[in-house]
N, C-alpha and C positions, 0 to 999 in steps of 0.2 A: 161445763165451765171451760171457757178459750184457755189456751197456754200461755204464758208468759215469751212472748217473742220477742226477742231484742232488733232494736232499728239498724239496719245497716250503719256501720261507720261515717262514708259522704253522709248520707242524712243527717243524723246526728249530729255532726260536726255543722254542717248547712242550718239547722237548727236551732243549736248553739248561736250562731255568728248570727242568726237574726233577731231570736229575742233579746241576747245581750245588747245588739245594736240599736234594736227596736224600745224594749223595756231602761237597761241600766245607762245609758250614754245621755246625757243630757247635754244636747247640741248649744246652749248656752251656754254652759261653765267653761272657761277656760283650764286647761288644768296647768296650766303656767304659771296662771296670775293668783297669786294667793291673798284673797282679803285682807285689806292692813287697816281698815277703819278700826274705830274703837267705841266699843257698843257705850262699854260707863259713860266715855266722853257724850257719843250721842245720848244716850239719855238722862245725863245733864244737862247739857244743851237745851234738848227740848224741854224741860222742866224750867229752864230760865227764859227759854222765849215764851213760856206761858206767864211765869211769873213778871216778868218785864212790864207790861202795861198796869199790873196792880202796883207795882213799886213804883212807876212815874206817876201815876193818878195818887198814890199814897203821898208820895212828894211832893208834887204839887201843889198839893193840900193842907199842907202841914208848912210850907214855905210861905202860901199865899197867908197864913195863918199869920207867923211871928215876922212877917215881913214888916210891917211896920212898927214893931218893937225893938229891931234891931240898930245898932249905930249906922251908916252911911256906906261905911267901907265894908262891913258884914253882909249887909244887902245886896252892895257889888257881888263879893265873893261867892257868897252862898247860890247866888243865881248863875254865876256863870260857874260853878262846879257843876250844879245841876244840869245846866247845856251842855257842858263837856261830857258828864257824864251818859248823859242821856242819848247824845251822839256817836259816842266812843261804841254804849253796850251796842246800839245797831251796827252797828260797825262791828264789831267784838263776835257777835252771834252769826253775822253773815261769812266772815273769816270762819269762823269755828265748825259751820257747817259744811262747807264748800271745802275747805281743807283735810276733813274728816270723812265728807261723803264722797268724794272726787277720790283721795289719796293724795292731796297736792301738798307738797312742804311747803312752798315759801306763805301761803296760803294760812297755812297751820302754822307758822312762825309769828306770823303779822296776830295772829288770835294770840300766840302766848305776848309781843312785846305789846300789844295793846293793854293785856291785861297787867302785866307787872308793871309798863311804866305810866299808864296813866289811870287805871282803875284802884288798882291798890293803893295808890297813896291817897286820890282822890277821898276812897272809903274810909280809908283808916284815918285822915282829917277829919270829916262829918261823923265818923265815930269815937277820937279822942281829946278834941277842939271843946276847953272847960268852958271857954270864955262867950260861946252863943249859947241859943235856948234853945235846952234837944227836948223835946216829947217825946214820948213811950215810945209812940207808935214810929217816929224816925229811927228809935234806937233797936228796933226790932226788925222796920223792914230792911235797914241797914247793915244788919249782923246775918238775918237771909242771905242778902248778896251776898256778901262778903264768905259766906258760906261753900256758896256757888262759884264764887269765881276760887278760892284757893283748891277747891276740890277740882275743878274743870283746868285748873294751872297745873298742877301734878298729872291728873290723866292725857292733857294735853303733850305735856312733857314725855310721858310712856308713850305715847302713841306718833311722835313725830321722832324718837327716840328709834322703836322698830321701823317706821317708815324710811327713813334717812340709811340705817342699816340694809334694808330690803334693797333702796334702791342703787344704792354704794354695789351692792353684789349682783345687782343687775348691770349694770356699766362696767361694772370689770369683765364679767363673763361676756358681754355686746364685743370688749375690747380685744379679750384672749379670744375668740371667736379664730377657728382656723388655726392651733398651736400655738401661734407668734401674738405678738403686740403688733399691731396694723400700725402700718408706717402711712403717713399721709402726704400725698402728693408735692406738697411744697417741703418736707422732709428730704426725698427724695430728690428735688431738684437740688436742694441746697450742698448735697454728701456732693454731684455730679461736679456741680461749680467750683474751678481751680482755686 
């Protein structure tokens, strides 16, 4: 039976610096950039962009239905909620995405004021409005949403919340960079001039 021989030190150490570099370093990661997405939010998200086409085709349906039951001015209304509506959520899910999977604020802001100013009141009219004709099935796929979007406005909020902080402490450190605050060229010209 051989003897237990230990590797010279260089080797060892040579070694060392290759399988680490070889096996543990994974040349993709940044180890800078630290992930600020937000998993609940995305996987809200994607559960509304699934559910989206069943609630416009639910809607529509259910629209084309008491349309002609309704007074003149209901008709107006209720139809162009539903375009607003319908337009907004595309709009809403593609902000929501792209501000999320990016890491972009303003991106992720336009997703939260889409949703508080024009989804939520939207919903909560076609869901408290005594004076039309709601069917089950409107009162149902409409407390869905409305589900989705107040849970996706909270997680939205956490998550542009640390983003907004992340990136606040990234521009400060860009700025202190080098001991000092970076004085900028026209700064400087201006101290010079009498």
């Amino acid at each position: 039976m051989a003897a237990h021989i230990p590797l010279p030190p260089n080797l060892r150490r040579g070694l060392t610096a290759f399988s680490s570099a070889l096996f543990t370093t994974n040349k993709t990661w940044d180890s800078m950039h630290e992930v600020l997405s937000s998993l609940p939010l995305q996987v809200m998200l994607y559960f509304n962009v699934c559910y989206f086409p069943c609630w416009c085709l639910a809607e529509g349906m259910m629209l084309q239905l008491k349309y002609n039951l309704l007074p003149r001015y209901y008709q107006l209304l209720l139809l162009s909620a539903f375009l607003i509506l319908t337009l907004a959520e595309g709009a809403r899910l593609y902000l929501g995405y792209i501000g999320n999977l990016q890491e972009k604020v303003p991106e992720l802001a336009g997703f939260l004021l889409l949703s508080i100013l024009i989804q939520l009141p939207l919903l909560l009219f076609l869901l408290t409005d005594h004076l039309t004709i709601r069917l089950p099935l409107e009162l149902a796929v409409h407390s869905l949403l409305l589900a989705f979007l107040i849970c996706e406005v909270v997680a939205a909020f956490l998550a542009l919340r640390v983003m907004s902080r992340q990136l606040a402490a990234q521009f400060y450190l860009r700025q202190n960079r080098g001991g000092g605050l970076r004085t900028w060229p026209c700064t400087e010209m201006s101290k010079r001039m009498p």
